[in-house]
C-alpha positions in Angstrom: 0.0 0.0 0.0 1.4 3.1 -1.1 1.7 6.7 1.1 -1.5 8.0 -0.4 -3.1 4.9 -0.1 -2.5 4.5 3.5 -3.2 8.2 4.2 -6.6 7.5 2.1 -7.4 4.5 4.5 -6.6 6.6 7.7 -8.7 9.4 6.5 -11.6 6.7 5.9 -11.2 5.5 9.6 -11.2 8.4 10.9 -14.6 9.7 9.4 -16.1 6.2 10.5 -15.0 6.7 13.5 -16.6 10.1 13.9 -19.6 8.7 12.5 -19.7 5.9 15.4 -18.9 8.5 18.0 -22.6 10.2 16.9 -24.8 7.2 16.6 -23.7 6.3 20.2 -24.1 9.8 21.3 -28.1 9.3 20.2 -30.5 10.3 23.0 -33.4 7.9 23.5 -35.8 10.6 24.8 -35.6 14.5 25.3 -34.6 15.3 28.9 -36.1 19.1 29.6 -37.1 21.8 27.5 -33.1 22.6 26.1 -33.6 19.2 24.9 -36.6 19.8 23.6 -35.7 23.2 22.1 -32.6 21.6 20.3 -34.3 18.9 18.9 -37.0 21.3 17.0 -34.0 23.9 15.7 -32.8 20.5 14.5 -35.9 19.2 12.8 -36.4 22.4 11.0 -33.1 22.9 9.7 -32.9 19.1 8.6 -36.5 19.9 6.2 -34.3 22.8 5.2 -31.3 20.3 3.7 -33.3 17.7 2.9 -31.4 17.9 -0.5 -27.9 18.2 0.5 -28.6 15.4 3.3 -27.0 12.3 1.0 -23.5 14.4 0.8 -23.5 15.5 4.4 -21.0 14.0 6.7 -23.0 14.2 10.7 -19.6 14.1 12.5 -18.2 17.0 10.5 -21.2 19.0 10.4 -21.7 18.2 14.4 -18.0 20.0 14.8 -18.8 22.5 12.8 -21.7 24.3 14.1 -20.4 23.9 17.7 -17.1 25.2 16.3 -19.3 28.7 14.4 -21.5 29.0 17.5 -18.8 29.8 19.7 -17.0 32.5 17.1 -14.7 29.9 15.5 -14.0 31.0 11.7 -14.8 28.6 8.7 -13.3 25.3 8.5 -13.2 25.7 4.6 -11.7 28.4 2.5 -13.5 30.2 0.2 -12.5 29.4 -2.8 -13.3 26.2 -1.8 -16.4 26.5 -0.7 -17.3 28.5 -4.0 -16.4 25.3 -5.2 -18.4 22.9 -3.3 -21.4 25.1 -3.5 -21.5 24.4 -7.0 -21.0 21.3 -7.4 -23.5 20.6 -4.6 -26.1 22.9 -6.8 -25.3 20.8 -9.3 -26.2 17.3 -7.4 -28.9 18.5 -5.7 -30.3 19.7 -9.3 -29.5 16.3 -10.9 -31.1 14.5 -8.2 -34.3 16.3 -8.3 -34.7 15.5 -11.5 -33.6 19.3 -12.7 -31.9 20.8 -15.3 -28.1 21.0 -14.1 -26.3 24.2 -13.7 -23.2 24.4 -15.9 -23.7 21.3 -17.6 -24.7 19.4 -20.4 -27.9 17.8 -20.7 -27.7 14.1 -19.1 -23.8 14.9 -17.7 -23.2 13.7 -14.4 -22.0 15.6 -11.4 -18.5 15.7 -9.6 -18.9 13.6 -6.3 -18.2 16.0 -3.4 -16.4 15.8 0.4 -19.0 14.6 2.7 -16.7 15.7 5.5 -16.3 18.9 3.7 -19.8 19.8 2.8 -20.4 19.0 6.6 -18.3 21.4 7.6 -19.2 24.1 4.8 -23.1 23.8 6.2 -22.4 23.2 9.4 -20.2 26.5 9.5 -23.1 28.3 7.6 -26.0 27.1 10.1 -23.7 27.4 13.1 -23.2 31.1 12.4 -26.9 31.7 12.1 -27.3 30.1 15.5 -25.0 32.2 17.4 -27.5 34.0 19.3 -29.1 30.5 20.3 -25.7 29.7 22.1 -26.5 29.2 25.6 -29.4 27.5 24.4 -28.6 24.7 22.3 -27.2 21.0 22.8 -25.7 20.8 19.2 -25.4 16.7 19.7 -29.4 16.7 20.4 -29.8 19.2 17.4 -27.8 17.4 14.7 -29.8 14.3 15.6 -32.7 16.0 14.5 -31.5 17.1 11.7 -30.1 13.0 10.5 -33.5 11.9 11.9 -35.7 14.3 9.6 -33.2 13.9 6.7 -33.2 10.1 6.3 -36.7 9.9 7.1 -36.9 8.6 10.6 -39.4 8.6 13.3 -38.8 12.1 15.6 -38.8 12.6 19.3 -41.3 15.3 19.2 -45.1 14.6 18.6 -46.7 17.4 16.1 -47.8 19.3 19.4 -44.5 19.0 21.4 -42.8 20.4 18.3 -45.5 23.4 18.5 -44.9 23.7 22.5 -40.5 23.8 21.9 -41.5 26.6 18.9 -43.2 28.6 21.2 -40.8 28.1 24.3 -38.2 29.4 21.8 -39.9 32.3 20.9 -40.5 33.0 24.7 -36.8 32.5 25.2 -35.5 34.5 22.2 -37.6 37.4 23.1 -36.5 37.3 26.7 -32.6 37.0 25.4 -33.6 39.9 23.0 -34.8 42.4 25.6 -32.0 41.7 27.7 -29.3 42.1 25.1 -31.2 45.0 23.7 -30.6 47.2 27.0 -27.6 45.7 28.4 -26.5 47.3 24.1 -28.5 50.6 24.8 -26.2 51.0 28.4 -23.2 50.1 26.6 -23.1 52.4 23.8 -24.1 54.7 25.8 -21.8 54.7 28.0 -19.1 54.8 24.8 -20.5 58.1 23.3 -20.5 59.6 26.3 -16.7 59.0 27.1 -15.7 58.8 23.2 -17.2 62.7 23.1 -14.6 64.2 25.3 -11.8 62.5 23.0 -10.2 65.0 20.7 -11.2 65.6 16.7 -14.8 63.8 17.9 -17.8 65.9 17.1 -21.1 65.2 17.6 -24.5 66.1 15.9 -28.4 67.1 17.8 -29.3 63.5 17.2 -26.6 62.0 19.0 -24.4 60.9 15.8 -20.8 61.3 16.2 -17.6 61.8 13.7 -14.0 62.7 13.2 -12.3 63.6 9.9 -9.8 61.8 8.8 -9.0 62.9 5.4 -10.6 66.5 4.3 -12.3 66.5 0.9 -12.9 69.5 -1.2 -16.1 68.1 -3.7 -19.6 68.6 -2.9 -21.6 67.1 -0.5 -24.4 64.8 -1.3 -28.2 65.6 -0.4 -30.4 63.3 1.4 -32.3 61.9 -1.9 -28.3 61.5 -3.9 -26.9 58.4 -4.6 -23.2 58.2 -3.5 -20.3 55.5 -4.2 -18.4 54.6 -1.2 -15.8 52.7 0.5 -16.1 51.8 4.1 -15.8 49.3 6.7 -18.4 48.8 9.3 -17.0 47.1 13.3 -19.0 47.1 16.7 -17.7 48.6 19.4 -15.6 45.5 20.4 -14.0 45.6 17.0 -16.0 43.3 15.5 -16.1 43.8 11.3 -19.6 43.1 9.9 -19.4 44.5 6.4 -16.3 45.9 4.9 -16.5 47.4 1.0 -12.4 46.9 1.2 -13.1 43.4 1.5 -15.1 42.8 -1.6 -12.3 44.6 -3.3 -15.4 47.4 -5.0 -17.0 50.4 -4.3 -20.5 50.3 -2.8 -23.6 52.7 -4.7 -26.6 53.1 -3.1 -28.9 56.1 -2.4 -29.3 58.2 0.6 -32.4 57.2 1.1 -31.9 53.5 1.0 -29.5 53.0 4.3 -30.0 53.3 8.2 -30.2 57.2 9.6 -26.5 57.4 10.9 -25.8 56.7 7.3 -28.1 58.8 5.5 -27.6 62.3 8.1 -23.3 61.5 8.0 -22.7 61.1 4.5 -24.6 64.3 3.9 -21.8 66.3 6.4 -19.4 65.0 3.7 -17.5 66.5 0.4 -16.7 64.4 -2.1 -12.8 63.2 -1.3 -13.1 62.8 2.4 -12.7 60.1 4.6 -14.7 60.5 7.8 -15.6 57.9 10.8 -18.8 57.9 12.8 -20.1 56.3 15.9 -23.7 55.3 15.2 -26.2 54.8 18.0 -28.3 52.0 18.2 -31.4 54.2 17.5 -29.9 55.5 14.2 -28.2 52.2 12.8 -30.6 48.6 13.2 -32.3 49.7 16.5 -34.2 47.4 18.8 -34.4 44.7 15.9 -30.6 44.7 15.3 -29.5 42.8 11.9 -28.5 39.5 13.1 -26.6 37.4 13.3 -24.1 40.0 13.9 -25.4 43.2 15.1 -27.3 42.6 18.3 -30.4 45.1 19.1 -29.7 48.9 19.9 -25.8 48.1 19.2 -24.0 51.2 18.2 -21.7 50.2 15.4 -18.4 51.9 13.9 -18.1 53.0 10.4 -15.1 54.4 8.5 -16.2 55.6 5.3 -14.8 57.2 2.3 -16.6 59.4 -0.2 -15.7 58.5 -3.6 -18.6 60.3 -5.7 -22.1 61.1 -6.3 -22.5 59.5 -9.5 
């Protein structure tokens, strides 16, 4: 047996092996209403890859989302996760009897990773459950989701499922009330220090800025559309959006963005390069823009104003 052979074989055992360790982690019955709450997060995300469930490795996936929920960063590139996505598209197409992207007619797919697309999904899913943290037993969830997709009989009745929906909904209210003020005290407490610091000025409705780089163009009106580079953080640093990163401009009109945007780019010429300190109430406010930007968070934005085309 050759190096990649054996390497091949090892690999093989491995991802059995991980397989094994979830089968024997199976819970018989649902023990409390985390449990219970876990188990119908599961359900519905398993309906929701019912397509991609005969290329999805559980183990991987399993790590995954516990590895995304707690901040970890993706397990797969990007380039290669453009990759898998479309050659998963592709399966998922030729398997429901659809017209394949890309392809010519009757061609059959690339075979993809399991234990890659597991931790591709399992990274995307993980990250929209961040603010169901303290909440969730990922081993009970991705249970579920293996139960629903291969068609197996599910813990929770038709009514417990309605009864964990709405004990969720209880919870994620409560978790959003309490996040929301505990935001609200925190950025206010920021402005309020982050005023006194030199170069900061603030406007009537609480929006603050400094300039970094003066520009000598005009300054857009509220109903102008403007190009843009900028890069949006929360207060612990935190990027959320960043035109840099995309390596383009952004275009959109004044009218179209949250307040802080629409009342600070009109303060600037054309050329400058300005940063404001948002307040909850004038960025994403009590409904924040998860799964990043909790409710009333006051969020950081360096922004440069490239035109108003």
């Amino acid at each position: 047996m050759n190096r990649f052979a054996r390497g091949a074989a090892a690999l093989c055992l491995i991802a059995l092996a991980g397989a094994g360790a979830a089968l024997a982690q199976a819970v018989a019955g649902l023990a409390g209403e985390r449990q219970q709450i876990s188990y119908v997060v599961g359900m519905d995300i398993g309906r929701s890859l019912a397509e991609v469930g005969p290329d999805l490795d559980y183990a991987s996936f399993e790590r995954a989302i516990a590895h995304a929920i707690g901040g970890g960063e993706a397990l797969v590139d990007q380039e290669e996760a453009l990759q898998l996505g479309q050659a998963l598209a592709q399966r998922m197409a030729a398997r429901g009897g659809r017209r394949v992207p890309g392809m010519a007619p009757g061609s059959v797919p690339p075979p993809v990773d399991p234990v890659k697309v597991g931790l591709l999904t399992g990274h995307q899913m993980g990250r929209s459950l961040r603010p169901l943290a303290d909440t969730l037993d990922v081993p009970v969830l991705v249970q579920a989701v293996r139960t629903v997709i291969e068609g197996g009989t599910p813990l929770l009745s038709t009514d417990q499922a309605s009864e964990a929906r709405e004990a969720l909904e209880r919870h994620t209210r409560r978790q959003a009330e309490r996040m929301a003020e505990a935001n609200r005290i925190e950025g206010q407490e920021f402005l309020a220090r982050n005023r006194a610091e030199r170069g900061v000025f603030a406007t009537a409705s609480g929006l603050q800025y400094s300039v970094l780089r003066a520009g000598s163009g005009p300054r857009p009106r509220p109903g102008d559309r403007v190009q843009v580079h900028y890069r949006g953080t929360l207060l612990d640093g935190t990027e959320f959006d960043s035109s840099y990163a995309r390596g383009q401009p952004a275009e959109f009109g004044l009218n179209e963005v949250i307040a802080g945007w629409t009342e600070g780019l009109t303060l600037m010429p054309v050329g400058s390069h300005y940063r404001f300190w948002i307040p909850g109430e004038l960025a994403y406010g009590r409904n924040g823009s998860p799964p990043l930007i909790g409710p009333n968070a006051t969020l950081v934005f360096e922004v440069e104003l490239l035109a108003i085309p």
